[in-house]
C-alpha positions in Angstrom: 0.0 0.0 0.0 1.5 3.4 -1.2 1.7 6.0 1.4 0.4 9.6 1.4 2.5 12.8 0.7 1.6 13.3 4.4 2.8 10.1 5.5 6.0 10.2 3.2 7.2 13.5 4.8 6.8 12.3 8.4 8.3 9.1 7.6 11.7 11.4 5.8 11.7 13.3 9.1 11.3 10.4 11.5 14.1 8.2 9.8 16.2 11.5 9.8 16.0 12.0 13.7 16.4 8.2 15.1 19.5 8.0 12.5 20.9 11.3 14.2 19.8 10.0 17.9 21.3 6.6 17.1 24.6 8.6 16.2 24.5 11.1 18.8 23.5 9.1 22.2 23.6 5.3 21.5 26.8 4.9 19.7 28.3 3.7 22.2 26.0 0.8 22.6 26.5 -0.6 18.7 30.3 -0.6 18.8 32.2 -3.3 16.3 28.6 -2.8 14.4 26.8 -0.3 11.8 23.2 -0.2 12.7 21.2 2.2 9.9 17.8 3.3 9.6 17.1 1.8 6.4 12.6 2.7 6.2 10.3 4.3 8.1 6.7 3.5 7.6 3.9 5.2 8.6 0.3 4.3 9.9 -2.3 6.4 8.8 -3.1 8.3 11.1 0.5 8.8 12.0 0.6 7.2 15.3 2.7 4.5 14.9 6.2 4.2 12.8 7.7 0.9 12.1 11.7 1.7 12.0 13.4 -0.9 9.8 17.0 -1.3 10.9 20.0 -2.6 8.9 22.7 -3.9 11.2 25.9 -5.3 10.2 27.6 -7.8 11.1 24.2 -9.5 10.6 25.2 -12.0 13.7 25.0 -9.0 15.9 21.7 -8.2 15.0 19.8 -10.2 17.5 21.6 -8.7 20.5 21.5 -5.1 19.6 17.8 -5.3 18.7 17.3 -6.2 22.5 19.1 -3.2 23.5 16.7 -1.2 21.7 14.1 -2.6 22.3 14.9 -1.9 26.3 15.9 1.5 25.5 12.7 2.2 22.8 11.0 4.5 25.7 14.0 6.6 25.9 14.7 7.0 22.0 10.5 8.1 21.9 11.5 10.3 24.2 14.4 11.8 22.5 12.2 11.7 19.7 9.8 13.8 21.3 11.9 16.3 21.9 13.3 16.9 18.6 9.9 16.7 16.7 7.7 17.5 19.5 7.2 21.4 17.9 6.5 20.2 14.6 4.4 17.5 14.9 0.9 17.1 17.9 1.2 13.6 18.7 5.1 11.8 18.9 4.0 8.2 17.0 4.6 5.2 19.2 7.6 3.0 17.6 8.4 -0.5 16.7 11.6 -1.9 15.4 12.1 -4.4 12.8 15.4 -5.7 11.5 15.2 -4.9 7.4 17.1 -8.0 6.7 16.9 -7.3 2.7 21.0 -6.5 2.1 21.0 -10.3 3.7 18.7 -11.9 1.3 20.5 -10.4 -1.2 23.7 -12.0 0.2 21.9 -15.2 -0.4 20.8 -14.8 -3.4 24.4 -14.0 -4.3 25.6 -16.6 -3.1 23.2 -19.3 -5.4 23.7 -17.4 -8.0 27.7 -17.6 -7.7 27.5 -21.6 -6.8 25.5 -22.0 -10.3 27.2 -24.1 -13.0 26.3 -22.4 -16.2 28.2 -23.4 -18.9 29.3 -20.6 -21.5 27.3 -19.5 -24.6 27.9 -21.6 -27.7 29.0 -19.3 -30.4 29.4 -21.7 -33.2 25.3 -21.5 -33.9 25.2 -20.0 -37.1 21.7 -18.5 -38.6 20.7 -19.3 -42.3 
C-alpha cells in the first residue's frame, strides 16, 4: 500500500532524527557494528512508525535489537523532543530488522554456486 505525501514527509523526518539519535546518544551501545535506519513507515493516522534497521555484522543483529528494544521508551522520548514542535502527537515505535542486504547476500551466493556453462557461439543462422 503506497503512502500519502503526508505520511512520506513524516516518515523522511522520523528516519532523519532516530539515525541522528542513534549517532548522537547510542553509539556507544553498537560498537564493532553499523546499525542504519534503512525505512520508516507510517500508519495512517500517524501514530505509529515501524523503523526498519540494517545492522551489520548480521550476527549482531539479534543482540543489539534487544538493546533497543529496552531502550525504545527513551529514543521516543528523545524523539519527542526533537519533533515535539513540529508535529501534535510523537508516534509510538516499533523496530524491525530490514534484513533485505542479507537476502541479497543469499541470493548472491546461489547465484555464484550456479554451474552455467558458457554461450555456444558456433550456432550459425541461415
Amino acid at each position: 500500500m503506497t503512502q500519502s505525501k503526508r505520511q512520506l514527509k513524516f516518515s523522511k523526518l522520523i528516519q532523519k532524527e532516530i539515525s541522528e539519535i542513534f549517532q548522537k546518544e547510542y553509539s556507544a551501545k553498537f560498537i564493532g557494528s553499523l546499525v542504519t535506519v534503512s525505512d520508516v513507515s507510517m500508519s495512517p493516522d500517524l501514530g505509529l512508525a515501524r523503523i526498519y534497521l540494517s545492522i551489520f555484522p548480521v550476527k549482531s543483529a539479534e543482540k543489539i535489537m534487544e538493546e533497543i528494544e529496552a531502550a525504545k521508551s527513551k529514543i521516543r522520548g528523545s524523539l519527542g523532543k526533537r519533533i515535539g514542535k513540529e508535529v501534535r502527537i510523537i508516534p509510538h515505535i516499533a523496530f524491525h530488522v530490514d534484513s533485505t542486504a542479507e537476502e541479497a547476500e543469499k541470493m548472491d551466493q546461489i547465484i555464484n554456486k550456479l554451474n552455467i556453462p558458457p554461450a555456444n557461439n558456433n550456432d550459425t543462422e541461415e
